[in-house]
Every structure is written in structure tokens, then in C-alpha cells.
N, C-alpha and C positions, 0 to 999 in steps of 0.2 A: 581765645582762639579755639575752635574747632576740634574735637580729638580727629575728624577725619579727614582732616587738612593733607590734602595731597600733591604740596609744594615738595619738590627735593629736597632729601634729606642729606648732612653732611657726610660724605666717606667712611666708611668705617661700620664697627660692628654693634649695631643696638645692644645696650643692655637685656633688653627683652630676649634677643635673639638667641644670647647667651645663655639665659636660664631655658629656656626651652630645650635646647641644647644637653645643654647638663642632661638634665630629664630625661628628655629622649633616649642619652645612653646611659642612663643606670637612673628609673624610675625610683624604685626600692632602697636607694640609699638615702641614710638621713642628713636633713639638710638643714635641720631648725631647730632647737630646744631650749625650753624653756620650762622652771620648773615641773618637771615628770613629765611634761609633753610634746611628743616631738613628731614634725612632718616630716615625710619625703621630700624629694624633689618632685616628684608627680604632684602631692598635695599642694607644697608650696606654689608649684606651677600655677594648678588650679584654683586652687583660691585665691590668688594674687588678679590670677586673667579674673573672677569672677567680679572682685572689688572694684578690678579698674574699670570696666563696665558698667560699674556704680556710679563711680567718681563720672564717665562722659555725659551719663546719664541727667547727671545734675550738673554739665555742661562744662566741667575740668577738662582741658584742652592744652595745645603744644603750647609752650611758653609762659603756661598760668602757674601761679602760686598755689601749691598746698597746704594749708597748715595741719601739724600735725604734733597735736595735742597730747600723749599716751604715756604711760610709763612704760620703761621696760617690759619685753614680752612680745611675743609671737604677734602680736597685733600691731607694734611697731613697724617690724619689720615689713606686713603684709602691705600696710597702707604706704611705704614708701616705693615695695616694689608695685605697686598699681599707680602711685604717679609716674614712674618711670615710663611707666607700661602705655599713659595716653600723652606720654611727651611731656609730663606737667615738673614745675620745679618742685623736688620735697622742701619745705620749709621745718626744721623739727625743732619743736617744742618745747621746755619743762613743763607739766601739769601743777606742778609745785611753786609754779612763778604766780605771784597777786592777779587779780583781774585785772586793775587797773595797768600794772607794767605788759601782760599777755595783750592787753588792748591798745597799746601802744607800740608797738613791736606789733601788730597784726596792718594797725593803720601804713606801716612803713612799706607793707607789700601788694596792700590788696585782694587776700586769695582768693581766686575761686570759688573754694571749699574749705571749712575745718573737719577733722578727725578729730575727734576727744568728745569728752563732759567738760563744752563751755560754758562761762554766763552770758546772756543775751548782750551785756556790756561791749563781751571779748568778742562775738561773733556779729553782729549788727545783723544786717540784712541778708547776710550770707548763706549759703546753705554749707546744713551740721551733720555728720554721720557720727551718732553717739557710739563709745570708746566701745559697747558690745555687739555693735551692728554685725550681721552677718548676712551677706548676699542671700537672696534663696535656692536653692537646690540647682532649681528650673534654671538659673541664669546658665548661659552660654561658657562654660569652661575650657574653651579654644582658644589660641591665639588671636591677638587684637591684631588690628592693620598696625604696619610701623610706626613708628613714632619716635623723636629723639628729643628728650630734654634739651634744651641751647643752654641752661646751664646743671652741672649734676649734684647741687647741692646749695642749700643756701643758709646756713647755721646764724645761728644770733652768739656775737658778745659784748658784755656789758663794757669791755674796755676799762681804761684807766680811768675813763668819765665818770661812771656806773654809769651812762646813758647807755640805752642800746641801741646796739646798730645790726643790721643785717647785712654778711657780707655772702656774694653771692658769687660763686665759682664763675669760672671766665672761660670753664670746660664743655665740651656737650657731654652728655651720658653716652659716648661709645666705650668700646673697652679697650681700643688701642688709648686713649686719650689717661688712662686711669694704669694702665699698667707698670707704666715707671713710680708709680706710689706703691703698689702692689710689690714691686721689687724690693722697694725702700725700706717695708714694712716689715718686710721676709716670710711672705706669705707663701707657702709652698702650694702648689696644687693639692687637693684632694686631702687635704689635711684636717684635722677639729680644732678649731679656733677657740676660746673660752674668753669672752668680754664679760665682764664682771661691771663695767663703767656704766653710766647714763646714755640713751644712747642719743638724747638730746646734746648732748656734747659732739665735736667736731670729731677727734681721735676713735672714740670708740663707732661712733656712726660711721665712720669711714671703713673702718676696720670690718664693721656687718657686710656695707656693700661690697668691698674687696673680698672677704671669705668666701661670699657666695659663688660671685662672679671666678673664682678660682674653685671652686666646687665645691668647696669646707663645710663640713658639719659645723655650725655654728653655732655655740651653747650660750644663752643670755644666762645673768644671771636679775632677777626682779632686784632682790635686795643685796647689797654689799654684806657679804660674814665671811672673818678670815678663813678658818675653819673651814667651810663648807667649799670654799673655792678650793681650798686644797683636796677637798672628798668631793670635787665633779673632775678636778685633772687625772685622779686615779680612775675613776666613773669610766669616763671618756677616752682616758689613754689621749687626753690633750698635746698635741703638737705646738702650737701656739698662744700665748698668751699675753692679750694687751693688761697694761699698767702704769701705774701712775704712781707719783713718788710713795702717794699716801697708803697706795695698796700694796706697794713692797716692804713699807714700813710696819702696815699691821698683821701681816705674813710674818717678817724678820720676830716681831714679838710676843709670838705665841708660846707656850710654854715650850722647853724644850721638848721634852716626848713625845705632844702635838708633831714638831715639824721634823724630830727624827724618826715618826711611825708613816711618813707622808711620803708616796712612792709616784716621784716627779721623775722617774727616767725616761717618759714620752716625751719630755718637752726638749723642742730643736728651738726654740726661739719666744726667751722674754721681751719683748718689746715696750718698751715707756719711753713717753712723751710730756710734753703740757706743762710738767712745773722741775723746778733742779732736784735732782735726789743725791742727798751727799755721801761724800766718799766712802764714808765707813759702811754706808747703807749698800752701797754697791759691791764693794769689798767682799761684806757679810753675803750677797747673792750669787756671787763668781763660786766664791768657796764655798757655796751647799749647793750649786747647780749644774758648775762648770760656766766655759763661758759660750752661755748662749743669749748672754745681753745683747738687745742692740737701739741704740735712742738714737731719736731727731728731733734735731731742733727745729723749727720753721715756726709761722706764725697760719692763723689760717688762711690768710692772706695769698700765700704759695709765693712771694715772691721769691724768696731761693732757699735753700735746706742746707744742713750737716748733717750729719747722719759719720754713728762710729761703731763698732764694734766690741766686746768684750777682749779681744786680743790686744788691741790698739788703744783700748781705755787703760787697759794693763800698763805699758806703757806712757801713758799721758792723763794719768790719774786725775778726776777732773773734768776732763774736757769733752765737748759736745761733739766734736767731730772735723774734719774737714770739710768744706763746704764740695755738695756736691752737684749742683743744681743750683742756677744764676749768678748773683756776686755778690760779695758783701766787702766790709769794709768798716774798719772802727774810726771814730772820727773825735776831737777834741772840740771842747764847748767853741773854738773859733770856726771849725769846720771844717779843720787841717786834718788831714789824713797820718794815722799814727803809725808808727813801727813796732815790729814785733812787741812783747812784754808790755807796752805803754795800754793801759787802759781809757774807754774810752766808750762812745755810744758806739752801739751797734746801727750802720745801715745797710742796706739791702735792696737788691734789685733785680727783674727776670734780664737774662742773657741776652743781648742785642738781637734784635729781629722776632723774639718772642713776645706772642700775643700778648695783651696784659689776662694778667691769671685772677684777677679778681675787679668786680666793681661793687662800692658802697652801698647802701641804701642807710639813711641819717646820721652819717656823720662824713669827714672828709682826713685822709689819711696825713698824716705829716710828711712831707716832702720836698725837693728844690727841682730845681728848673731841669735838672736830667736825670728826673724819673728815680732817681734814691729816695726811698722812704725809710722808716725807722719806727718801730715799737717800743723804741722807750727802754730795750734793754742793754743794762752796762758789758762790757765783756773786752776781751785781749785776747790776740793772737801769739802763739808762740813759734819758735824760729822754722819751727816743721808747716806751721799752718795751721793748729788744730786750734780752736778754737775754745776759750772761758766764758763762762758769765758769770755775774755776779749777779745784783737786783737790779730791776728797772730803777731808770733815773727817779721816778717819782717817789719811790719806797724809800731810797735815801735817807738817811738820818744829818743831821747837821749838826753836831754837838760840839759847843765851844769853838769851832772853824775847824774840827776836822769830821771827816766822812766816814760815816758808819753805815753797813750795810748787815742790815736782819739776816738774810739766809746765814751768816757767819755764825751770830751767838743760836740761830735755830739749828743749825747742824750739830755745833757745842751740847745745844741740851739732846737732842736727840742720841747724844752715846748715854744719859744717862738711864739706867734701868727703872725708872718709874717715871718719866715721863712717855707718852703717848703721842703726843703732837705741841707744837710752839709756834706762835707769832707774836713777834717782833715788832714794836709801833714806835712812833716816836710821839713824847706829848709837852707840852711845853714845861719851860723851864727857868726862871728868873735869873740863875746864874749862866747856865751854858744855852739858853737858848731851845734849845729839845734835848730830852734825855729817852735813852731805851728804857721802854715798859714792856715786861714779858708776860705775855699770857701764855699759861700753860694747860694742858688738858692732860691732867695727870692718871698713870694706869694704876695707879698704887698711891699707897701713905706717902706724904713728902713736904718736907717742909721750904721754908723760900732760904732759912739759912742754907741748908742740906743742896741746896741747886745753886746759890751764889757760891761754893767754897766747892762744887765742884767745878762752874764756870773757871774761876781763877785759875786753874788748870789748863785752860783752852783759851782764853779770851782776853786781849791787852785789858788793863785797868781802865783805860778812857772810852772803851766801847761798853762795859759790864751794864748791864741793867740796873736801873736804881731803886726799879720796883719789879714785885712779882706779883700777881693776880691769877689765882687760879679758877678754872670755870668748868664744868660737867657735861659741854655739847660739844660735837667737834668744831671747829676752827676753818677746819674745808669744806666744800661744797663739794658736788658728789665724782666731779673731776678732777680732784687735789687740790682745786689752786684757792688761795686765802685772796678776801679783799679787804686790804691793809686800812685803804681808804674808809671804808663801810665802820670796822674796828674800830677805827682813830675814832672817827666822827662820834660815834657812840659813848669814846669817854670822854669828849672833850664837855667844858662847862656850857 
């Protein structure tokens, strides 16, 4: 479609409008960083209008697919605010994903355009703006006519399949439509955000657009290092900071004097999402931070969220939150709806009369006939409401008829001092059927007796692991989360 499509636009405030906006009242402040280099809002302005001038150019228009190829870094950010900017949907990327999975996952959308260094495979016939393209001078640095994405995001996950699928917001790009996430998040105005995550991922790509659109300095980080994330929150005088279990984890274990010379008293709000971070981990964050935790659960789906506090975790140690947006509801393998304490699958749903907040592209969601879906993951409510999980039903272990669930024996090794990270698999077994096999990514010397005889300490005798395997790469992807499935598959014969 057209970028100068001059049908009515829906209600509400452009995204575009908003950074303009920005800008206009405080050119001069910075709005973008990324490794030692940082724009204004003036720049970002203009160079984003410059781009998306590019992208109409080569015929990116309201309702088209972008893709967008890039690693972290200022050129991320530029090419999604230029699809915003002619109405087009961002689609965003890993650079790090096979040609063959990018060109499948490209076939699901069709886009207009790619942004990155693709192979001719990934991109077909399409038109490519390579990862260091830069507008010319000359190009128009003015605002574009309006334009509103119809939806404002469309992220890829591999799901519990490994297929991907593309799911694709059910929002337009205004900023009334986004601000109840922006709440969620605890994104303050005018504050420095520090994302450290992919921003091909759902959370922290979220988190770019949210900051901006509330005026935030914004600090990417290219590469993950514990360390240095902690010397850009002093840098910056950081207010906010997105996380994920894995990156609280390798924070909590840096040497001591590391993280008692580390001067974190700008920070009003840790926020993690995406994968569980267990107790002692959180524990360990309250007490060096104070409590300015605050996690949500949801799926990217958006059909409904929890969301809790560090005051309220205090209290309900644990737990994901109360739900506070749509419904949920834990359910038993008959379909029976459970009572507090009973454990059970998680389902969930948006609130009567609301839109639906997401649609597919290659796969089809698990659902019944009134609109409850479910992701697969376990969990119980307790007499207040707040809400547990455990692992998705698929991660499950089955050992001799009873249920073992990984995050349990990976929380257990995570108190120990030389391990680094754990997952949990199950692999078969002649006597009991599947038994747990621990792989570990060890940060230090360690032996497998030295972690099973600390286990026993934390872990009944019928869940223990019957092997240990240790390995030198991390376990997670660059969003926290492990694919159990992908692991199994690899050891099995």
C-alpha cells in the first residue's frame, strides 16, 4: 500500500507525532546510545524522517511488512522508527538466525523491504537497504505525511514447536493504544532506560519503543557484559533497567568488589520478564537494590498479564503477580477449572469486548470454543490471587509416574557458587522411563559429585539428576530463555 495513502487514520496519537514532539521541546537532549555514540532527539528525528523516505521510496507503505535484519545499535532503532514513520509494520529480526530459518520466517510475511546483510536466499526479489546504508544529506529531513501502522509490532517466536511463527500485534502504532504497557513496564517519563537484551526479542524491542515514546534516553547495549552494564548505569545515572533472569544472574555473580564498588542509586525500576528468576536470585536483588523489582508475566500474545511488585513479592515469594489485564484461569488435564493451591495449566484471555490483541502468521494458537488459549505453562493460584508457575507442560519430566519439573533442580544448582547457568532435560530411561540430565555451564572448577551432594540438600531423591554434563557455551539465547526441546534432541541417539 502506498506510504501516501490518504484514507482516515484511526483516533489517536501517531507514533511519529510523538517523537516530533519530543524534539521540538528539547532538541538537545539525548535520546539514543549506543556504544560511545549518541543522538539527540533532533537527530534521531532526522534521521529516522530521512530513512523512511527511503523505505517509501522503494515503495514501503501503510500496512507492509518490514523486515529488519540488524544487530543491536543505533540502526536498529532508526529503521523501525522509519517504518512507523510511513505506516509500515516493524518486523524485527535476529542477524544471527541460518538463512534458510530467516527465509522462512521472511516467506510468512512477505515484506516490502529488508534492512540488514541478507543472502539473496533470505531476501528473494525484494528490495534490501544493507545494515550501513545511510540516506543522503540532500534527503528531506522534515516530517512525513501521517501515517499509522494497523499493527505496531510483529516479533517472531520459535514457540514450543521450534517452527516459527510470526505473531503480529492486534494494535495500531498510536500512543494511547501502548500506554497501558508503558505503565506496566514502569517506564517514567523522561528518564534513561538501559536495555542490554536483543532487540530482536519482543521485551526489550518493546521497551526501545516505550522509552522513546516517553522521552528516555535510551542506552543499547551491542554486546551483553556483566560488568560494563553495571559501568553504563553509573555512566548514565540509569533510571530503568530491562532484564531477564539470565542477566540478573550474571550481575548477582560477579565478584564481590565488582558489585560492591557499583553505584546503582539512580535506578527507580528493575524490570524482568520472559523466563522465571528464582527466589534466591530475586531475594539476592531486593537486598543490594532495595525494592525496585517489578516482573510480568504475559505471553507476547497480550492476551492478559500479571504484573507484581518487589513489596508484594516480599510477601508472596514466588509469585508472578496478580493478574491485571484480561483473565486467566488454571485448568486440569479434564478442563475443570481448579481452586486456589491446585496446580494446573495456565489459560487466558482478553476481557470481554476487547479486540483480540494478536493474530498468527504460521502456526494456530491452542484454544476452545470461548476464546481461552494457553501457552503451555504450568502454574497455581494462591488464596490472595497471585499467581505461580512452574514449567510449561511440555518441559515436564516423567519419571517412574511422577512429575518432575527442571526450573526446581535449575534454581537448586543456581545457589551453588560455581555454577553459572543449568538446564534441566529429560532423557530416556529403561527403568523409570526419563530420568533428569543436568547440563551445566560451570563459572569455576566443579566437579558432578560436588553439585549432586549439594543438590541433596535442596532436591527430593526421586527428582535428582542421574547425570551431569558439563559444557563451555551458554545454555540461553540472548533473551534468557533455554530450548529444552532443541538440548533433548541433540542428546538423544
Amino acid at each position: 500500500m502506498p506510504a501516501d495513502d490518504h484514507r482516515a487514520e484511526p483516533p489517536g496519537t501517531p507514533f511519529a507525532v510523538r517523537w516530533a514532539e519530543l524534539a521540538d521541546a528539547d532538541p538537545e537532549r539525548p535520546a539514543l546510545t549506543c556504544e560511545g555514540t549518541t543522538l539527540t532527539r533532533r537527530e534521531l528525528e532526522h534521521r529516522s524522517n530521512r530513512l523512511a523516505r527511503e523505505l517509501a521510496g522503494r515503495g514501503v507503505g501503510r500496512g507492509d511488512f518490514a523486515s529488519i535484519v540488524l544487530p543491536n545499535g543505533i540502526g536498529f532503532a532508526l529503521a523501525e522508527l522509519a517504518a512507523w514513520k510511513v505506516g509500515a509494520i516493524p518486523q524485527p529480526l535476529s542477524p544471527k538466525l541460518p538463512p534458510g530459518e530467516l527465509a522462512e520466517i521472511v516467506a510468512l510475511t512477505d515484506p516490502a523491504a529488508l534492512i540488514g546483510d541478507v543472502e539473496p536466499v533470505v531476501s528473494g526479489h525484494r528490495p534490501v537497504l544493507p545494515a550501513r546504508f545511510t540516506p543522503p544529506e540532500e534527503q528531506d529531513p522534515g516530517p512525513l505525511p501521517p501515517a499509522v501502522s494497523p499493527s505496531w509490532k510483529a516479533p517472531v517466536s520459535g514457540g514450543s514447536t521450534g517452527r516459527p511463527k510470526v505473531i503480529v500485534a492486534g494494535r495500531p502504532a498510536l500512543v494511547e493504544e501502548v500506554e497501558a504497557s508503558a505503565d506496566a513496564f514502569g517506564i517514567e517519563p523522561d528518564g534513561v532506560a538501559l536495555v542490554p537484551s536483543p532487540l530482536s526479542h519482543n521485551g526489550p524491542n518493546m521497551a526501545v519503543a516505550l522509552g522513546l515514546l516517553r522521552g528516555n534516553h535510551v542506552v543499547l547495549m551491542r554486546r551483553w557484559d556483566a560488568a560494563e552494564a553495571l559501568r553504563l548505569i553509573d555512566e548514565h545515572r540509569v533510571s530503568w533497567l530491562y532484564a531477564v533472569s539470565t542477566i540478573l544472574h550474571r550481575i548477582a555473580k560477579l565478584p564481590e568488589e565488582t558489585r560492591a564498588a557499583a553505584e546503582l542509586s539512580s535506578l527507580r525500576t528493575v524490570f524482568h520478564t520472559a523466563a522465571p528468576v528464582p527466589v534466591w536470585l530475586k531475594r539476592t536483588w531486593i537486598d543490594w537494590v532495595g525494592p525496585v523489582l517489578r516482573e510480568l508475566y504475559a505471553g507476547t500474545e497480550a492476551q492478559a498479564s500479571t504484573l507484581i511488585t518487589a513489596e508484594e513479592w516480599l510477601a508472596h515469594p514466588g509469585s508472578v503477580g496478580r493478574v491485571q489485564r484480561g483473565q486467566m484461569q488454571v485448568r486440569d488435564e479434564a478442563g475443570h477449572v481448579l481452586p486456589p493451591g491446585r496446580e494446573g495449566k495456565v489459560w487466558m484471555r482478553p476481557d470481554p469486548g476487547v479486540e483480540p490483541t494478536y493474530h498468527l502468521l504460521g502456526a494456530e494458537p491452542e484454544s476452545d470454543a470461548a476464546g481461552w488459549e494457553t501457552l503451555g505453562d504450568i502454574g497455581w493460584f494462591d488464596e490472595d490471587g497471585y499467581l505461580y508457575l512452574g514449567d510449561r507442560e511440555a518441559d515436564m519430566i516423567l519419571v517412574g509416574g511422577a512429575n518432575v519439573y527442571p526450573a526446581e533442580i535449575e534454581a537448586a544448582l543456581g545457589l551453588h557458587e560455581s555454577v553459572l547457568d543449568s538446564c534441566v532435560i529429560g532423557l530416556p530411561d529403561e527403568d523409570l522411563g526419563n530420568a533428569p540430565h543436568a547440563i551445566v555451564h560451570p563459572r569455576g572448577p566443579v566437579t558432578e559429585e560436588a553439585l549432586l551432594s549439594h543438590l541433596r540438600g535442596h532436591v527430593a531423591a526421586y527428582r535428582m539428576p542421574r547425570s551431569v554434563e558439563f559444557v563451555g557455551t551458554p545454555l540461553r539465547d540472548e533473551a534468557g530463555k533455554v530450548r529444552r526441546s532443541r538440548l533433548r534432541a541433540e542428546r538423544l541417539p
